[in-house]
Kinemage of the C-alpha trace (Angstrom):
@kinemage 1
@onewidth
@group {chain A} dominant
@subgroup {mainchain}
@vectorlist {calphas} color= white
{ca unk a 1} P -1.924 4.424 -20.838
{ca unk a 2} L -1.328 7.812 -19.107
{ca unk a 3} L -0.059 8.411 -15.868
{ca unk a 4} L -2.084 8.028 -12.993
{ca unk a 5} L -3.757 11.389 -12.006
{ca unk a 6} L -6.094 12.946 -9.699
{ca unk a 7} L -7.855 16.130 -10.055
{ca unk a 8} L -8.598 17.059 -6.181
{ca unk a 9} L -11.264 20.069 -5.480
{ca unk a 10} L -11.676 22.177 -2.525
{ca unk a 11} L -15.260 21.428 -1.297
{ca unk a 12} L -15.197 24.867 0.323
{ca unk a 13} L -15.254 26.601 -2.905
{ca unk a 14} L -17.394 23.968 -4.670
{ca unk a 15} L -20.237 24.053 -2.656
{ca unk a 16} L -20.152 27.795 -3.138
{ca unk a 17} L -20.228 27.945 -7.096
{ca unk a 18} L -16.412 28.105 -7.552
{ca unk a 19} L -14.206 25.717 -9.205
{ca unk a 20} L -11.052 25.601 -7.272
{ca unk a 21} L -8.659 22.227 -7.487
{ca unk a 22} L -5.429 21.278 -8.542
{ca unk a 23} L -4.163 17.691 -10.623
{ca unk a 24} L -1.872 15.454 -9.166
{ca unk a 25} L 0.149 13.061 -10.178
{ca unk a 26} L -0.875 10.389 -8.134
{ca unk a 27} L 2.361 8.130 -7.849
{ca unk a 28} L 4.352 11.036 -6.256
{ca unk a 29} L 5.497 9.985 -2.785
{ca unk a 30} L 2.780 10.430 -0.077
{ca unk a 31} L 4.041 13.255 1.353
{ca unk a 32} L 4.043 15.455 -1.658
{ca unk a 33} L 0.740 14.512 -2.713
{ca unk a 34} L -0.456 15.858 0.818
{ca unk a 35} L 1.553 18.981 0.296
{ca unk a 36} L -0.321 19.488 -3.003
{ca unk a 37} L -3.573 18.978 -1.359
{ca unk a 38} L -2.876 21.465 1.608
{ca unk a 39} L -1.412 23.858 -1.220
{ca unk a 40} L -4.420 24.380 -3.114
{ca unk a 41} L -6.861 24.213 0.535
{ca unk a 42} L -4.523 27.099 1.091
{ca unk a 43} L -5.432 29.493 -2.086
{ca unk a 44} L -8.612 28.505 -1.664
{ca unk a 45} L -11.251 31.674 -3.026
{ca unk a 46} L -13.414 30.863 0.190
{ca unk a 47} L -10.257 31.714 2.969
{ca unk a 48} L -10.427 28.785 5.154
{ca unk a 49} L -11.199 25.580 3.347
{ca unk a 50} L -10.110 22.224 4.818
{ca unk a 51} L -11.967 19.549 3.229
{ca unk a 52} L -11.576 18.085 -0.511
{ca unk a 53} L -13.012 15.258 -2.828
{ca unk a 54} L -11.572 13.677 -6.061
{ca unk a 55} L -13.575 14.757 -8.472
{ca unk a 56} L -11.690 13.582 -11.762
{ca unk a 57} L -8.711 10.663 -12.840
{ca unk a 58} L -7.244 9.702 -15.572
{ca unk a 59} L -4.984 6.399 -16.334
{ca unk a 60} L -6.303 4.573 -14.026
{ca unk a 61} L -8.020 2.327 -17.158
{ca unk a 62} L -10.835 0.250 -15.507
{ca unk a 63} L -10.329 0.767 -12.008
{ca unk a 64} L -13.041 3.318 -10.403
{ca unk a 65} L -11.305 5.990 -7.758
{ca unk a 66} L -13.930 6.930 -5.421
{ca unk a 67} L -15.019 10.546 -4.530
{ca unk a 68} L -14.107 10.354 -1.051
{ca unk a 69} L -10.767 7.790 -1.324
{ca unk a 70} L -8.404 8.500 0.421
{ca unk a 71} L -5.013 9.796 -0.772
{ca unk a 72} L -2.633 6.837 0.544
{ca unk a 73} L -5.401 4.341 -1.389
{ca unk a 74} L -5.119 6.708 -4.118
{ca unk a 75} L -1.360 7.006 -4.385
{ca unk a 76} L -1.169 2.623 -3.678
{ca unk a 77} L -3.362 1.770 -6.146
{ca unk a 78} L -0.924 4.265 -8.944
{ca unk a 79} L 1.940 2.931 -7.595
{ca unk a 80} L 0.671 -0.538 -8.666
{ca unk a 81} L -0.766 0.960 -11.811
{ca unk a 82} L 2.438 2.158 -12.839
{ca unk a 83} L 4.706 -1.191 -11.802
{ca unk a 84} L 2.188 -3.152 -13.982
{ca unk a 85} L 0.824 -0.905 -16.251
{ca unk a 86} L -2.632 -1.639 -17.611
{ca unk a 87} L -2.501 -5.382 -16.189
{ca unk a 88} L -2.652 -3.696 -13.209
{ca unk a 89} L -5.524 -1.597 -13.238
{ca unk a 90} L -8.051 -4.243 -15.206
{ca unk a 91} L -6.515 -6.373 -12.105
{ca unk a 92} L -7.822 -3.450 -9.591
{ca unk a 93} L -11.090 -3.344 -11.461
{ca unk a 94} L -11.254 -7.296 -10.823
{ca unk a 95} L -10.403 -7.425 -7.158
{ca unk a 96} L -11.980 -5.983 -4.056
{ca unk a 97} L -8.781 -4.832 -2.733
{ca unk a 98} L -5.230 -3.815 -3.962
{ca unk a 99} L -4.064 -7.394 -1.820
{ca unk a 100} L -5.726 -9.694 -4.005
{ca unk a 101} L -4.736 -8.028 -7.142
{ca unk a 102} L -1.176 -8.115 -6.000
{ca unk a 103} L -1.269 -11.982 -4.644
{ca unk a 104} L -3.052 -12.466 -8.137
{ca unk a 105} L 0.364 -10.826 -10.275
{ca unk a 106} L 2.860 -12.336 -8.258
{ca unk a 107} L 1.246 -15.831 -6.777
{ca unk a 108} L -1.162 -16.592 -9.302
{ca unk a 109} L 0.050 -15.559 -13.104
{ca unk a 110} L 0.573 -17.555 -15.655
{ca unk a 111} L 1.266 -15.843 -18.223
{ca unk a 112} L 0.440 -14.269 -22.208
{ca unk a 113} L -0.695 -16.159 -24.554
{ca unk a 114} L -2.174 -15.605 -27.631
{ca unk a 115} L -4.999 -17.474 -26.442
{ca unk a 116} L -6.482 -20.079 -23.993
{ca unk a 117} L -6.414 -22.521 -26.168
{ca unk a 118} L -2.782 -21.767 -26.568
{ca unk a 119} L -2.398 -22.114 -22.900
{ca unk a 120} L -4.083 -25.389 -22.816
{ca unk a 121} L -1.704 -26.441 -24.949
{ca unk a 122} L 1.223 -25.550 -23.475
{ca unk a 123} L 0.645 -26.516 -19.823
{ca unk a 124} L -0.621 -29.920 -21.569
{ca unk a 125} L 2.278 -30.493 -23.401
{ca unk a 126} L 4.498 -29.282 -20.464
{ca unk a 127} L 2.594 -31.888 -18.188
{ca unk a 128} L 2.617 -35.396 -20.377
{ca unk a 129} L 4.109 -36.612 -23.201
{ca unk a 130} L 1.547 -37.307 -26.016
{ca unk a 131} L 1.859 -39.243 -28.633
{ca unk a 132} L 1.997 -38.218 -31.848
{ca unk a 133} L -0.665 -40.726 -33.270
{ca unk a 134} L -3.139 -38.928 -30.754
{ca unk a 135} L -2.302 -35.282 -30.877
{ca unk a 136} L -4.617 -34.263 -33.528
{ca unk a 137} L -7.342 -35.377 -31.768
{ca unk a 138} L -7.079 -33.433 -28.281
{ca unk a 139} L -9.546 -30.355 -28.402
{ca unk a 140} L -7.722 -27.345 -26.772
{ca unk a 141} L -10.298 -25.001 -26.918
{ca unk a 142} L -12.382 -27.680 -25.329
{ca unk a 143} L -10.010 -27.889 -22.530
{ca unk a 144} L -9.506 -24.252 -22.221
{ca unk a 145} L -13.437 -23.525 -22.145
{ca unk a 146} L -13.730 -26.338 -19.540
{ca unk a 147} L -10.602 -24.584 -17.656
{ca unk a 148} L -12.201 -21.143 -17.458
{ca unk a 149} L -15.675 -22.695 -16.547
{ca unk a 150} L -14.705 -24.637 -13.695
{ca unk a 151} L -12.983 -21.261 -12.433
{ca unk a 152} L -9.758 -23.083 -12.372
{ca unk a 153} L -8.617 -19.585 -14.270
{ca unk a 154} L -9.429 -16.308 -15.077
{ca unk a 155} L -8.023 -14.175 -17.865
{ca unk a 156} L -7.646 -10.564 -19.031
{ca unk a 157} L -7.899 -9.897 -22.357
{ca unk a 158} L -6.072 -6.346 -22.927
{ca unk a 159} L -5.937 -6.849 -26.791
{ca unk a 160} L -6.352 -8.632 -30.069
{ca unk a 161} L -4.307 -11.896 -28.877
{ca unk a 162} L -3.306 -10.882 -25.954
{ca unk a 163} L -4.855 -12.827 -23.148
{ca unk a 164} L -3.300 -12.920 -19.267
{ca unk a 165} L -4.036 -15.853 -17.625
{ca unk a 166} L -3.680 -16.441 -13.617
{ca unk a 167} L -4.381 -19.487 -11.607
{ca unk a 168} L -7.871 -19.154 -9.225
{ca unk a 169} L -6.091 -20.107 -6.261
């Protein structure tokens, strides 16, 4: 996944035909992403031009950036994109807010497994000892259906046998 980037556009010069905007890199500090913003509002075709939008992004995988968001959302949301690459964003596209998604990675993960079932099997075997006579005849994908149906625990799937699993606490 690319780095987090956003293409802003001076509205000034939008609304009158021209296509004036810069991309930024949207994990820079704060600051400099301002500076960029105020940069291009600066060379702006239309002299004085003082409002923007976000009118393109890229690596930000499923997570939508709004028109209108603002820049400290913006550069949050790549920060966290970047720290937890594209875990992060499908978590961003899950959520309502950056909180949840980041209580969800550090409170409430579980891990990768290859699949559910695999998961069901671990935390099983972690939890009791079973006897041998009787393992063949527990149903793991049985128990991982039921887990992910109750809502005990949601997963993201990011590839073939790659499955994230996190606790619905």
């Amino acid at each position: 996944m690319c780095e987090p980037r956003i293409y802003v556009v001076d509205l000034a010069a939008y609304n009158n035909g021209k296509l004036h905007g810069v991309w930024i890199d949207a994990a820079l500090e704060l600051d400099d992403i301002q500076e960029a913003v105020a940069k291009m509002l600066k060379a702006s075709p239309e002299g004085f031009a003082e409002e923007y939008a976000i009118h393109d992004y890229e690596g930000f995988g499923s997570y939508r950036v709004s028109e209108y968001e603002g820049l400290e959302s913006v550069h949050e949301v790549a920060c966290f994109i970047e720290e937890h690459d594209e875990l992060g964003a499908e978590l961003l596209a899950h959520f309502s807010s950056i909180d949840e998604a980041r209580t969800a990675i550090e409170e409430n993960y579980s891990g990768c497994y290859e699949s559910v079932a695999d998961f069901a099997e671990e935390l099983t075997e972690d939890s009791v000892q079973i006897p041998e006579s009787l393992a063949r005849y527990i149903d793991y994908n049985a128990m991982a259906y039921d887990m992910e149906v109750s809502g005990d625990i949601f997963t993201i799937e990011l590839g073939h046998r790659e499955v994230h699993i996190f606790w619905s606490r």
